[in-house]
C-alpha positions in Angstrom: -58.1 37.4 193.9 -54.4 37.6 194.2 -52.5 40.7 193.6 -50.7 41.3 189.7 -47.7 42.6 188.5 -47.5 45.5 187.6 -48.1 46.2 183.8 -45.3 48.4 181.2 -46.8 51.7 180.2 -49.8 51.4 177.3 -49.9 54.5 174.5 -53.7 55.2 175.0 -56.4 57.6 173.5 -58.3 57.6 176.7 -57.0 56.3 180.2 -58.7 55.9 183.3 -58.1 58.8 185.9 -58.4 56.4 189.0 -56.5 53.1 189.4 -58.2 49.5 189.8 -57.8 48.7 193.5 -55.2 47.9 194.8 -53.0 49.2 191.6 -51.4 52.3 190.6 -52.4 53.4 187.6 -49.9 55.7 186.2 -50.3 57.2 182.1 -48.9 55.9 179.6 -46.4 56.9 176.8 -45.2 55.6 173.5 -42.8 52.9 173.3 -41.4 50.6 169.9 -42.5 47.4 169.6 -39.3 46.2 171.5 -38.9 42.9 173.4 -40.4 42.7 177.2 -38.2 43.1 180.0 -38.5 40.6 183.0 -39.9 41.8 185.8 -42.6 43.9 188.0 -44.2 47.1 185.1 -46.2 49.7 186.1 -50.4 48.7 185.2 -52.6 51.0 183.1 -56.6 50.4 182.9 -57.2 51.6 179.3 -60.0 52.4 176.7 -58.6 51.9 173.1 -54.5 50.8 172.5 -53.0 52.1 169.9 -52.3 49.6 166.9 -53.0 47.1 169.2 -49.6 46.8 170.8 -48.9 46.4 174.5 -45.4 47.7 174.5 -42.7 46.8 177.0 -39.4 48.3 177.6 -36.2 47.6 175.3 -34.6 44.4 175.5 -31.6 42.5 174.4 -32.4 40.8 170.6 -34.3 37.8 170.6 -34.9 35.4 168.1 -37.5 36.3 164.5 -41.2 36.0 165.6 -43.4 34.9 162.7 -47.5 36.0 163.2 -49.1 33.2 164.8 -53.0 34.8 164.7 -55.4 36.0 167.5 -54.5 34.8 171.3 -57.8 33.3 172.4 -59.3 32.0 175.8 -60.2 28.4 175.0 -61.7 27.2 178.2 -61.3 28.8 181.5 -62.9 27.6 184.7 -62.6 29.1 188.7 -61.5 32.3 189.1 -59.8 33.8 185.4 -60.2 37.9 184.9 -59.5 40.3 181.9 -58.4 42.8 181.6 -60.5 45.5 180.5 -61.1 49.5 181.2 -61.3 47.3 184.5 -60.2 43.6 185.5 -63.5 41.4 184.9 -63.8 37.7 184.8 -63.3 36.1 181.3 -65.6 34.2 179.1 -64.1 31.1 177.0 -63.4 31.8 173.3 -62.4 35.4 174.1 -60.2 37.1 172.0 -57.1 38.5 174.9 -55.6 41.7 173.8 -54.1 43.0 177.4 -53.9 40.5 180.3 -55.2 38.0 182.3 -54.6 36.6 185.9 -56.0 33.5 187.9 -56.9 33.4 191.8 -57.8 29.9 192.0 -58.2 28.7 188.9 -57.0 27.6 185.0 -57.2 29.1 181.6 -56.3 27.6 178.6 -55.0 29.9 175.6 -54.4 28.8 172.0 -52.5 30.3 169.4 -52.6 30.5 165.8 -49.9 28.1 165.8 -52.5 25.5 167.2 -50.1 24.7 170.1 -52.3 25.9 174.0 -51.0 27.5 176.8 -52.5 26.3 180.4 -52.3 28.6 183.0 -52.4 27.5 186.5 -53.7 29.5 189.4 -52.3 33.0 190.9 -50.4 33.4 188.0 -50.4 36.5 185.4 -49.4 37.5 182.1 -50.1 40.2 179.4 -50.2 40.2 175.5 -47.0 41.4 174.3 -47.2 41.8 170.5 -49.7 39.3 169.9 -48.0 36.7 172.0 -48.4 36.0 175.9 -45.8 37.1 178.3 -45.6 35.5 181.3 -45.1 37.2 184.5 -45.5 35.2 187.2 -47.0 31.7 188.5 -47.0 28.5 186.9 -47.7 27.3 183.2 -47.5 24.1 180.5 -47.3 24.4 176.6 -48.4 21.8 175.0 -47.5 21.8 171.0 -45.8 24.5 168.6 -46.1 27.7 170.8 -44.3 31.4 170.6 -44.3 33.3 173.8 -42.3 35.4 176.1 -40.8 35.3 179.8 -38.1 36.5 181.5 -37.4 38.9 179.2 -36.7 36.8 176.4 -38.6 35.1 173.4 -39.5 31.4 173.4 -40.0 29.2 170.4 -41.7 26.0 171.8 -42.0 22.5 170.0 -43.3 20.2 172.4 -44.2 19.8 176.2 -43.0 22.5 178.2 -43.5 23.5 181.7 -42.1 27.5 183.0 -42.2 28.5 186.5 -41.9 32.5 187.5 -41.6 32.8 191.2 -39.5 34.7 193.3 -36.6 31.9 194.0 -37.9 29.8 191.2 -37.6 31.0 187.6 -36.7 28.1 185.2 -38.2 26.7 181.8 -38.1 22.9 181.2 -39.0 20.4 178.5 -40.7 17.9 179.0 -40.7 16.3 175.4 -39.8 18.2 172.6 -37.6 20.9 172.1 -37.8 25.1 173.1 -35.6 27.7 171.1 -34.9 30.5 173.9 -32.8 33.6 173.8 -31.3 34.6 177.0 -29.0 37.3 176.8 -28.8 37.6 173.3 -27.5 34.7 172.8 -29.3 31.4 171.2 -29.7 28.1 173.3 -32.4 25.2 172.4 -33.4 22.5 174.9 -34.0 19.3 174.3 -36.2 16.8 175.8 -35.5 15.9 179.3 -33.2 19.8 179.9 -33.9 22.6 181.5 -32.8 26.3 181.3 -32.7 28.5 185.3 -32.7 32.1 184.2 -31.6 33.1 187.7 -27.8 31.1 187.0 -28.1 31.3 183.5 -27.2 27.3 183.4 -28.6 23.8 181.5 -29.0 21.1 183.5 -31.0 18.0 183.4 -34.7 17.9 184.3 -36.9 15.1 185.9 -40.6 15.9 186.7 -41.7 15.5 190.2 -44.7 18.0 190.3 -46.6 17.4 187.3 -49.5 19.5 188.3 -51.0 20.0 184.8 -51.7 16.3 184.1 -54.7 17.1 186.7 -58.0 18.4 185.9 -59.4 21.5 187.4 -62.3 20.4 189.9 -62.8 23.6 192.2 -62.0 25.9 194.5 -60.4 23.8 197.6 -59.9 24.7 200.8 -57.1 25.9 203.4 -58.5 26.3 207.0 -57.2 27.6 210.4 -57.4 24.4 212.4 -55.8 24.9 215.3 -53.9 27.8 216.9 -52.1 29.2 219.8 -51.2 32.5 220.8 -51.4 35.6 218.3 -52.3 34.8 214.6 -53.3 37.0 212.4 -55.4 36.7 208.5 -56.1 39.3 206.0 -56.3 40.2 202.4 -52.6 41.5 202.5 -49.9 42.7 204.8 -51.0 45.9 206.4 -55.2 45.0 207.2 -54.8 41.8 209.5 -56.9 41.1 212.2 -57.0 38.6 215.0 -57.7 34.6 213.2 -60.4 32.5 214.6 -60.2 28.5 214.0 -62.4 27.6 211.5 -61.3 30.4 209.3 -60.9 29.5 205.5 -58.1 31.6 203.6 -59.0 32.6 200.2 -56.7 33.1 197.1 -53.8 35.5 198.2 -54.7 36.0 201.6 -52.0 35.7 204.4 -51.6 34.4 208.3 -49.3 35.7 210.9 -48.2 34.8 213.8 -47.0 36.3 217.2 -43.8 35.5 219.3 -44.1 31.8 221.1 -47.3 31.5 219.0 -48.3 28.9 216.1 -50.9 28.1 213.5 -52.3 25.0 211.5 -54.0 25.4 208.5 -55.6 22.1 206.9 -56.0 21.6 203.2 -58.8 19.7 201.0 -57.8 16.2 200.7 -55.6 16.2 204.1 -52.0 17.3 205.4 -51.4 21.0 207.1 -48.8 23.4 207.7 -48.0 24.4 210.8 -46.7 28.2 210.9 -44.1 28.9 213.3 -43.7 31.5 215.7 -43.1 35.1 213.9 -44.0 33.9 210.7 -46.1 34.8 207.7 -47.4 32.9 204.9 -49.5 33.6 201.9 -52.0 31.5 200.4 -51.6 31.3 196.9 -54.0 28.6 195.6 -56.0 25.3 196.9 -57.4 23.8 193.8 -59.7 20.4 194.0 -58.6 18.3 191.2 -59.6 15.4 189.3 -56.1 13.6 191.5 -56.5 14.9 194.6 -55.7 18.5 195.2 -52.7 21.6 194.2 -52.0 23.5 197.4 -49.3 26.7 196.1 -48.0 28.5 199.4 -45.6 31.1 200.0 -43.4 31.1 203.0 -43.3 35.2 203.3 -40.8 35.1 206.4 -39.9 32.7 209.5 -40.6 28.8 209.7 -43.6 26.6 208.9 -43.7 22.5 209.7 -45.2 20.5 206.8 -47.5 17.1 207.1 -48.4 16.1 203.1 -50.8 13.1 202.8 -49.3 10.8 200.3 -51.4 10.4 196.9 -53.2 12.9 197.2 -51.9 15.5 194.7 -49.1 18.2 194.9 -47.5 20.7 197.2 -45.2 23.5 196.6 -44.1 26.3 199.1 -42.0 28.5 197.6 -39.6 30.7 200.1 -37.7 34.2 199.2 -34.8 32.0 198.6 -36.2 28.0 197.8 -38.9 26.2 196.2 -39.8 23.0 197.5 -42.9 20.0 195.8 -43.6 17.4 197.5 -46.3 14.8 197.0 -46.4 13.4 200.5 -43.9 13.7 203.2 -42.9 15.7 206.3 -40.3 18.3 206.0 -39.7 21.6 208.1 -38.7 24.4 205.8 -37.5 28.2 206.9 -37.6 31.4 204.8 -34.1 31.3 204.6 -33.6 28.0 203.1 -33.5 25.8 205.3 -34.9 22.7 204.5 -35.1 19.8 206.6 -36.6 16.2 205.6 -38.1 13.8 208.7 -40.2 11.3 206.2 -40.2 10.8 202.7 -38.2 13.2 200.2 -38.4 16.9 199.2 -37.5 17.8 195.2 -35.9 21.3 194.9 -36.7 22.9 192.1 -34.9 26.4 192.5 -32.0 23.9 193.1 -32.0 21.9 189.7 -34.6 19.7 191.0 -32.3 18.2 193.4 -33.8 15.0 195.5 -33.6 15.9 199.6 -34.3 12.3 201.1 -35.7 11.4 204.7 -32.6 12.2 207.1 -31.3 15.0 204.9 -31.1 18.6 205.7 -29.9 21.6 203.3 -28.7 24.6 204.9 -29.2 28.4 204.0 -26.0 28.2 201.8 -27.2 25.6 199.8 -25.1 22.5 201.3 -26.8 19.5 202.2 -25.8 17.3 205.4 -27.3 14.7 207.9 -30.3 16.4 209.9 -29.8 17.8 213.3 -33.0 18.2 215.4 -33.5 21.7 217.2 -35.8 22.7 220.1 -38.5 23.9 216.9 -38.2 20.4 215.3 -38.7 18.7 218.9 -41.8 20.6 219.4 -43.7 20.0 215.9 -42.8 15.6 216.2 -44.6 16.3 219.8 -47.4 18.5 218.9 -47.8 16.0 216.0 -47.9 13.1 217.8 -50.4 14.5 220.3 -52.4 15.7 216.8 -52.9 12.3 216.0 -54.3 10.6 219.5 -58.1 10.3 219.4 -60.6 12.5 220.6 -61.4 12.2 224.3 -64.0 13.9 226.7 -65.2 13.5 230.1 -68.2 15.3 231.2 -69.5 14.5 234.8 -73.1 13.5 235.3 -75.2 16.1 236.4 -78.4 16.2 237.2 -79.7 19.2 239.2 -77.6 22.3 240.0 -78.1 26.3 241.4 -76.1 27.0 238.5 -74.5 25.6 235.6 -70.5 24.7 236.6 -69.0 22.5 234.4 -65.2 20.8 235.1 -64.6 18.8 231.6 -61.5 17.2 230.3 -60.5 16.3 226.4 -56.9 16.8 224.5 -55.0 19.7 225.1 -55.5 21.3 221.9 -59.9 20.1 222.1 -62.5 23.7 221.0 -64.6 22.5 223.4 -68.2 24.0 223.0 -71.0 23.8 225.5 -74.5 24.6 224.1 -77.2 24.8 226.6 -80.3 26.9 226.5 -80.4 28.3 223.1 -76.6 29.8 223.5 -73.2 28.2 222.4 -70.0 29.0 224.7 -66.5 27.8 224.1 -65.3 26.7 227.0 -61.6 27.9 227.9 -59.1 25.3 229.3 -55.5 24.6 229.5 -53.2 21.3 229.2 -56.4 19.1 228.7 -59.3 20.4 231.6 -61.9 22.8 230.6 -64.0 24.9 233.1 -67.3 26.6 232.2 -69.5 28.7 234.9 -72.8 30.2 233.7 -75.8 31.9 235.6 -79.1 30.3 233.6 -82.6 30.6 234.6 -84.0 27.9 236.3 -85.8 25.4 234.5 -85.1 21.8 232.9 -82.5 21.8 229.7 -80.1 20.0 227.6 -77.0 20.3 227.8 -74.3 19.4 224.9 -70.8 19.3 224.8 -68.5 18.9 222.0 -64.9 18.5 221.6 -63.6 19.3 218.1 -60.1 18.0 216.9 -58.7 17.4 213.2 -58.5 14.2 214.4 -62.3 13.5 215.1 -64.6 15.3 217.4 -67.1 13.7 220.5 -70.0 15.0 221.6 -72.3 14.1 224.9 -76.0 15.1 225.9 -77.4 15.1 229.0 -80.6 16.5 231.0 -79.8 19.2 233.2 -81.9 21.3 236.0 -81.2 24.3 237.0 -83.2 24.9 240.5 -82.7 27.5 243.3 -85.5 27.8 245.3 -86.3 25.0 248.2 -89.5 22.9 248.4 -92.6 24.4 249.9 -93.2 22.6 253.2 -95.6 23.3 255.4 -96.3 21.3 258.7 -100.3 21.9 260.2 -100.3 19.8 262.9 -98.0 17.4 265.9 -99.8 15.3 268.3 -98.4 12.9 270.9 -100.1 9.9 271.8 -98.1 7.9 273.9 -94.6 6.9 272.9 -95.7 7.9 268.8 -95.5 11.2 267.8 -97.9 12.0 264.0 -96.2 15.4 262.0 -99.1 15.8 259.1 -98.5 18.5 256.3 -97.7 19.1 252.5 -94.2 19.7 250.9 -94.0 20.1 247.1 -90.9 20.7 244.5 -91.5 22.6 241.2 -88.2 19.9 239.8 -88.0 17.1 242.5 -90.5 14.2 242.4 -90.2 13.6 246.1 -88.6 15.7 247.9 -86.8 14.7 251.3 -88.3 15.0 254.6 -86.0 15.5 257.5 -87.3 14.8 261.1 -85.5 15.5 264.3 -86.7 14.2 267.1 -84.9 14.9 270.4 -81.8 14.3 269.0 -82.6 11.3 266.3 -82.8 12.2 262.7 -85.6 10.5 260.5 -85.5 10.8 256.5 -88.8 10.1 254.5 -89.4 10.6 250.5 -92.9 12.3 249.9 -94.8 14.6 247.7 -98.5 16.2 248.1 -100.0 15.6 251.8 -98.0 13.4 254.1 -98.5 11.6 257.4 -95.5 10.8 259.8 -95.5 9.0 263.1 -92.4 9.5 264.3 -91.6 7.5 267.6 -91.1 9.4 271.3 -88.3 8.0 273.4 -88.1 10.1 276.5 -90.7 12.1 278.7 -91.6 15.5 279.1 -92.3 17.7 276.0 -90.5 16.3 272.5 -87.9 18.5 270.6 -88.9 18.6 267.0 -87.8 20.1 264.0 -88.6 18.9 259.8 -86.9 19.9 256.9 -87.5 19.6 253.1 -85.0 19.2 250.7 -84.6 18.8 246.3 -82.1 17.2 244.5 -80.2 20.0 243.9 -79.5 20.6 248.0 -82.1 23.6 248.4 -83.1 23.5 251.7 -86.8 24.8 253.5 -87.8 24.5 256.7 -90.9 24.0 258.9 -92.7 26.3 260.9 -94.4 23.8 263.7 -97.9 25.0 264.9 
């Protein structure tokens, strides 16, 4: 579950001496019913509130609030939590007094009023006077609504979308109007405008991320790929430990990576991220939806290369300093700001939804120029081209060996795994060949090998001995008669069918394929006693030899 803002001290009759893991929970003390404040508040687990008011600190006036009935829970579905005496998930047509937060998942809240609130995933709010104030993440109003954010009250008469991120905090109307009261001061928006609390300025709004005409479908899924070097997961900053490919990151977890390292991380419905070297990045929320997919990243520090599928949903990684959506495109972005597009176009939301086409870059300061490729950006169009080649591997035959010694070649950047007698190795390699040695006891097995790439993976069988001890060969007799000379005996292989027979014969070799008893008549070319030796040998190259009666 991802981590929640703190929450503005609570007047209590009984608190909760320990806090809810991973919060602080700090007592509480009487406050007026003043307007909330914008920003991080301090979280108390209570028992029983006190008139029923969750209090905030004082604010600037805001516009006259009218009663608009009990906040309620409509539908929720993936992962939605209460908050109680501790945070527990919530169950649809709940009454919300306190808070609520999403991993991944949406909640739907209505009003009195009629209007709904949908709340997308790793975002949080609390009940602020009877009204929701939102603290962080993304959300939609649909119809008359009265709620609070950024530290001011919002009257809303239509279709309106608010974002609370770190370099993104802006309300906009999609249809309608919204009555808002930054400052102290009175401004309405019209259809089409929206308000960035950060600048304090109006501008026009077009809608390039319209992640709430989807439907909720599921948890989906954002996995390690491919790596190189250090990288590093975990829950949050300070417990990470080494990252294995094939790892899937949850709802708030995060991935680091080491100097000269790097990091893919695949998404449902297709398109990765590659992380950069020295950089961190938190997983915010893969949701499966009715359109394709929402993936919500943040950029924590460093670089990350992005590859988004066209039509299949949206994408949005935020930065300390930018947000960026995109529904299909590649673009490099840095935690600075830097945002570079190589295909397609990047919208910048923290920027007044300004339009970064293919050839575009904008620098840290904002200003926007023709791209220049670095050394980084050279890399990632390499490493992406060599992403997209097929799968090869080439396994040599084998057919009998003392032990197993494999030589293999697939793609540079192929887990290649070798399973053979019950037991899985992954077989080390660099630029494209592989090497695997492995003691085994002897016997007959199969052998598999299997290179896996997000671009496909190939797999071979094959039969495979493993044999270290020679043929038994014995020789019981050798008779001359003449110019023929008979070697009788027995030879026998516990792998090989027929075993080779060797003969040497005063200098001449003979060869002969047999198995059981065996009769030779070898022929004698010179005179005086022969000089004979025999030989047995199996496919794999063991080697016995004769003791001649």
């Amino acid at each position: 579950m991802v981590s929640v803002k703190d929450f503005s001290a609570i007047p209590v009759q009984v608190t909760v001496p320990s806090a809810i893991s991973p919060h602080e929970a700090p007592s509480g003390t009487a406050c007026s019913r003043a307007r909330p404040a914008a920003g991080p508040f301090p979280l108390l687990v209570t028992v029983a509130l006190l008139a029923g008011v969750l209090a905030g600190p004082t604010g600037t006036a805001s516009a006259e609030t009218a009663p608009v009935g009990p906040l309620s829970v409509t539908q929720a579905a993936g992962s939605v939590e209460v908050l109680g005496t501790v945070w527990a998930p919530v169950k649809s047509g709940s009454v919300l007094g306190t808070a609520l937060r999403t991993g991944t998942g949406r909640a739907v809240l209505k009003e009195g009023s009629g209007g709904t609130l949908t709340v997308a995933s790793s975002s949080t709010l609390r009940v602020y006077q009877g009204q929701p104030d939102l603290q962080s993440g993304r959300f939609y109003i649909s119809g008359p609504y009265q709620l609070y954010a950024f530290g001011t009250h919002m009257v809303s008469e239509g279709k309106v979308r608010l974002d609370a991120g770190a370099s993104l905090q802006r309300v906009a109307v999609i249809s309608g109007s919204l009555r808002i009261s930054p400052g102290g001061r009175a401004v309405t928006l019209k259809t089409g405008q929206q308000y960035d609390f950060r600048s304090g300025r109006t501008s026009d709004f077009r809608e390039n991320d319209p992640w709430y005409d989807s439907r909720f479908a599921g948890a989906g899924d954002a996995v390690l790929q491919a790596s190189r070097g250090t990288v590093l997961s975990g829950p949050d900053a300070d417990h990470l430990r080494p990252a294995e490919t094939g790892l899937v990151l949850g709802s708030g977890d995060r991935l680091r990576t080491g100097a000269q390292a790097w990091a893919e991380i695949g998404f449902t419905g297709g398109g990765y991220l590659r992380l950069q070297a020295e950089s961190q990045l938190r997983v915010m929320g893969v949701e499966k939806t009715d359109r394709g997919r929402e993936v919500l990243l943040q950029l924590e520090s460093g670089s990350a290369w992005n590859v988004v599928q066209r039509n299949q949903g949206g994408y949005q990684l935020s930065t300390p300093t930018v947000t960026t959506a995109v529904r299909g495109t590649v673009f490099r972005v840095d935690a600075s700001g830097l945002v570079k597009v190589f295909d397609g176009s990047v919208s910048i939301p923290s920027q007044g939804d300004a339009l970064l086409a293919q050839g575009r870059e904008r620098a840290t300061t904002g200003q926007v120029a023709p791209l220049t490729t670095d050394a980084q950006d050279s890399f990632n169009i390499a490493r992406d081209a060599e992403r997209a080649r097929r799968t090869v591997l080439q396994v040599p035959t084998l057919r009998s060996l003392p032990d197993l010694k494999l030589a293999l070649k697939s793609n540079p950047d192929a887990v290649v795994t070798v399973s053979i007698g019950g037991h899985d190795y992954v077989v080390t390699g660099q630029d494209g060949a592989y090497s695997l040695q492995q003691t085994l006891p002897e016997g007959r097995y199969t052998l598999s090998v299997r290179a896996a790439r997000t671009a496909g993976s190939v797999s071979i069988n094959q039969s495979v001995v493993i044999d270290r001890t020679p043929p038994e060969l014995t020789v019981t007799s050798v008779r001359t008669t003449g110019h023929l000379l008979t070697v009788t005996g027995t030879v026998r292989d516990a792998f090989t069918a027929r075993p080779l027979l060797r003969a040497t014969l005063d200098g001449q070799t003979y060869s002969l394929h047999a198995t059981g008893a065996f009769t030779w008549t070898l022929p004698v070319s010179g005179t005086g006693t022969p000089t004979l030796s025999v030989t047995a040998q199996d496919d794999t190259g063991n080697r016995s030899y004769a003791k001649l009666p």
